[in-house]
MMTF fields as JSON, N, C-alpha, C and O atoms, coordinates in Angstrom:
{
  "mmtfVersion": "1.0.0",
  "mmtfProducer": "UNKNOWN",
  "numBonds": 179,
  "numAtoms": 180,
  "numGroups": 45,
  "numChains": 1,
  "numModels": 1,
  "chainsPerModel": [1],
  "groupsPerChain": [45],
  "chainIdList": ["A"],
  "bondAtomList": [4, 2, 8, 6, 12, 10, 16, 14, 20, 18, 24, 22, 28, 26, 32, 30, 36, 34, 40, 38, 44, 42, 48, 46, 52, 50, 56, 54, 60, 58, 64, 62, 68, 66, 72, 70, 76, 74, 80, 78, 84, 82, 88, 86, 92, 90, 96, 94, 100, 98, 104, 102, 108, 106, 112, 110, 116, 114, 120, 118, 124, 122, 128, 126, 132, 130, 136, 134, 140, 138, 144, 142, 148, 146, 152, 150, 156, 154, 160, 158, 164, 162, 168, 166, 172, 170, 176, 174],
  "bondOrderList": [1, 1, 1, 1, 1, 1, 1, 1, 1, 1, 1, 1, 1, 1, 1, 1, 1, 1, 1, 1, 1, 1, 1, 1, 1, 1, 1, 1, 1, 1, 1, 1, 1, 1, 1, 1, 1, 1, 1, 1, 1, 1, 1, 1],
  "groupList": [{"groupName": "UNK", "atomNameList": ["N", "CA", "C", "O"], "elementList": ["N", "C", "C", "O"], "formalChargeList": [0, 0, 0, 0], "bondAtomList": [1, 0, 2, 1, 3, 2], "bondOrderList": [1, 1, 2], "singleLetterCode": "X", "chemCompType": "L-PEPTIDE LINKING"}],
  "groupTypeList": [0, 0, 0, 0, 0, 0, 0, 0, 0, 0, 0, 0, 0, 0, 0, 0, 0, 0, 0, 0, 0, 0, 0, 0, 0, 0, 0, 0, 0, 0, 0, 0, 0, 0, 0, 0, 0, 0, 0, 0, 0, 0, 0, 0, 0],
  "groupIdList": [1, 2, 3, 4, 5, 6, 7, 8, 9, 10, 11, 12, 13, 14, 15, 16, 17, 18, 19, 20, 21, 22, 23, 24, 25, 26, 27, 28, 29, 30, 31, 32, 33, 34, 35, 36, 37, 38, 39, 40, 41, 42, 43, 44, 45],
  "secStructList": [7, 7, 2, 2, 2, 2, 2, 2, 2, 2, 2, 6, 2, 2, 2, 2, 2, 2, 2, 2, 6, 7, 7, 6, 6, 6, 7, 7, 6, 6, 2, 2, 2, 2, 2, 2, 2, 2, 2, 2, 2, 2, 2, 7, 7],
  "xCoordList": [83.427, 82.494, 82.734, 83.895, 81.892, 82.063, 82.49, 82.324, 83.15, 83.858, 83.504, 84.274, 82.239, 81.128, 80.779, 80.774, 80.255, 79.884, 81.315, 81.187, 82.065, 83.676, 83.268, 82.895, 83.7, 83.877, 82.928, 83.253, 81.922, 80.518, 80.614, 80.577, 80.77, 81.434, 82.602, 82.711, 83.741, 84.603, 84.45, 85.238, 83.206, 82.869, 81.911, 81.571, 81.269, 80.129, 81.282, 81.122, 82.447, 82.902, 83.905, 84.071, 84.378, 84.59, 83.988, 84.528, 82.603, 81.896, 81.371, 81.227, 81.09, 80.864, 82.257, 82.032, 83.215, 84.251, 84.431, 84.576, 84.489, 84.139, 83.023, 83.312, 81.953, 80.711, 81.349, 81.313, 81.815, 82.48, 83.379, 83.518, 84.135, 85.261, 86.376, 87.302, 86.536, 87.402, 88.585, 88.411, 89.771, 91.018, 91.265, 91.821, 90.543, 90.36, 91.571, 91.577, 92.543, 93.98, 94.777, 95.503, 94.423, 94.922, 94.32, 94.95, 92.81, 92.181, 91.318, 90.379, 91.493, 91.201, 89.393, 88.831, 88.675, 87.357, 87.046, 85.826, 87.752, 87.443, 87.49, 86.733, 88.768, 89.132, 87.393, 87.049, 86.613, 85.881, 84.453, 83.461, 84.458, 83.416, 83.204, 82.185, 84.334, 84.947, 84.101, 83.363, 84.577, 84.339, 82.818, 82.297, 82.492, 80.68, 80.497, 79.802, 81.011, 80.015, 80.144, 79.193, 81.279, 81.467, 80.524, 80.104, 79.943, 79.278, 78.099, 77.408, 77.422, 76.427, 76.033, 75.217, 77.072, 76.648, 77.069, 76.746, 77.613, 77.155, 76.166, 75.595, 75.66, 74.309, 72.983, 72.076, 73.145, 71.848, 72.0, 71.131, 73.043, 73.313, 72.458, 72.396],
  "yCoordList": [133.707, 133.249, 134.066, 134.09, 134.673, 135.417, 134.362, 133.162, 135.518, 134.646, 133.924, 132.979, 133.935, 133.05, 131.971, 130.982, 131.909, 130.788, 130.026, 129.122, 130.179, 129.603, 128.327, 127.155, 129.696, 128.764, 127.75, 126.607, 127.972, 126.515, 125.708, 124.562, 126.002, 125.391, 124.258, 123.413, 124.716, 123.867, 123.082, 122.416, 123.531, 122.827, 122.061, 121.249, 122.155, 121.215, 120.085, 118.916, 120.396, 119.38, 118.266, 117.059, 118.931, 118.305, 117.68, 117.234, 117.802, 117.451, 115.911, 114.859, 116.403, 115.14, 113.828, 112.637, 114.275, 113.176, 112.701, 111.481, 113.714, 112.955, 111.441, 110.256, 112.067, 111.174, 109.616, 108.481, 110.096, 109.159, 107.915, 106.8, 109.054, 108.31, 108.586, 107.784, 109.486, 109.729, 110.58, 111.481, 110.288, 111.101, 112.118, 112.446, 113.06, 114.756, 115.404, 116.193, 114.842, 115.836, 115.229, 115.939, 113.939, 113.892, 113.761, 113.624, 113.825, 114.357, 115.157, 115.574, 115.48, 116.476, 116.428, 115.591, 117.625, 117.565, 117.034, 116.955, 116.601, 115.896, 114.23, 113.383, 114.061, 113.056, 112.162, 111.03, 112.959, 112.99, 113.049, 112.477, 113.677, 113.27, 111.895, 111.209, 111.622, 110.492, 109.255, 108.552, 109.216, 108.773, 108.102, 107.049, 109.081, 109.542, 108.707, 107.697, 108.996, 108.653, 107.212, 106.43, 106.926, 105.013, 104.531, 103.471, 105.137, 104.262, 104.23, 103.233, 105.952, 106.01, 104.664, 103.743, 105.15, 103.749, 102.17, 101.265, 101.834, 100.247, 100.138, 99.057, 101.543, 101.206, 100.903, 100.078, 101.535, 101.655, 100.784, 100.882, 99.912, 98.757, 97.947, 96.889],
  "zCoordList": [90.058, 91.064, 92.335, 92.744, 92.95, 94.25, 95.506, 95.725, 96.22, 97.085, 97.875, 98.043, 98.754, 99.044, 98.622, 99.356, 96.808, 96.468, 96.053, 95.227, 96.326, 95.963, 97.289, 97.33, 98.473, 99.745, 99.83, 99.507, 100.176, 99.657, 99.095, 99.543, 97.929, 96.923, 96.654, 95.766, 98.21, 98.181, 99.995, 100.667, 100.217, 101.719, 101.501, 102.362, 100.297, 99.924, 99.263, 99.614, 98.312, 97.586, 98.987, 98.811, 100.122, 101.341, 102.62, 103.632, 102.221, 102.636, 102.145, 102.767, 100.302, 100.176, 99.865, 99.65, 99.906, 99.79, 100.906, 100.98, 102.417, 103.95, 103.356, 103.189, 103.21, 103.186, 102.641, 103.115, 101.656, 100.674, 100.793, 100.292, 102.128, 102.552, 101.532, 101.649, 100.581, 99.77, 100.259, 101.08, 99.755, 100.092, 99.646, 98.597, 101.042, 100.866, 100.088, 99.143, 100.763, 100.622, 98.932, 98.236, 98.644, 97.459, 96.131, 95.082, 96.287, 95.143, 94.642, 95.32, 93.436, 92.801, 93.087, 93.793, 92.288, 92.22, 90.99, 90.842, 89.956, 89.019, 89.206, 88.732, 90.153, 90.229, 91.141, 90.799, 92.208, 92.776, 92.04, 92.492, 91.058, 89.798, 89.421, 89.508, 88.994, 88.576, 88.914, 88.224, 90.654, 91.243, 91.288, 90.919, 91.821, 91.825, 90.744, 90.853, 89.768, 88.221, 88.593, 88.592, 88.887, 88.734, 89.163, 88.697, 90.13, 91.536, 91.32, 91.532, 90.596, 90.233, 89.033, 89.01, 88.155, 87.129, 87.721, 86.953, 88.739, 89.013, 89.648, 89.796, 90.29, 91.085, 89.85, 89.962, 89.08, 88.028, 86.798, 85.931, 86.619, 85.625, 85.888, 85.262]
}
């Protein structure tokens, strides 16, 4: 991935865990998927 879309890439993924309120410094971007997915699926149950 060029070095550009890296950085974006990891200012978009800090961006949205700010939003989130998620703990920038101790998790992963999977862990932050994760996340997402949960929320997404109790919203749409």
């Amino acid at each position: 991935m060029p070095k550009e879309l890296q950085k974006a890439h990891n200012e978009n993924n800090i961006a949205v865990m700010k939003a989130y309120g998620f703990d920038i410094k101790n998790m992963s971007e999977a862990d932050c998927v994760v996340a997402l997915m949960k929320m997404y699926n109790e919203l749409t149950s």
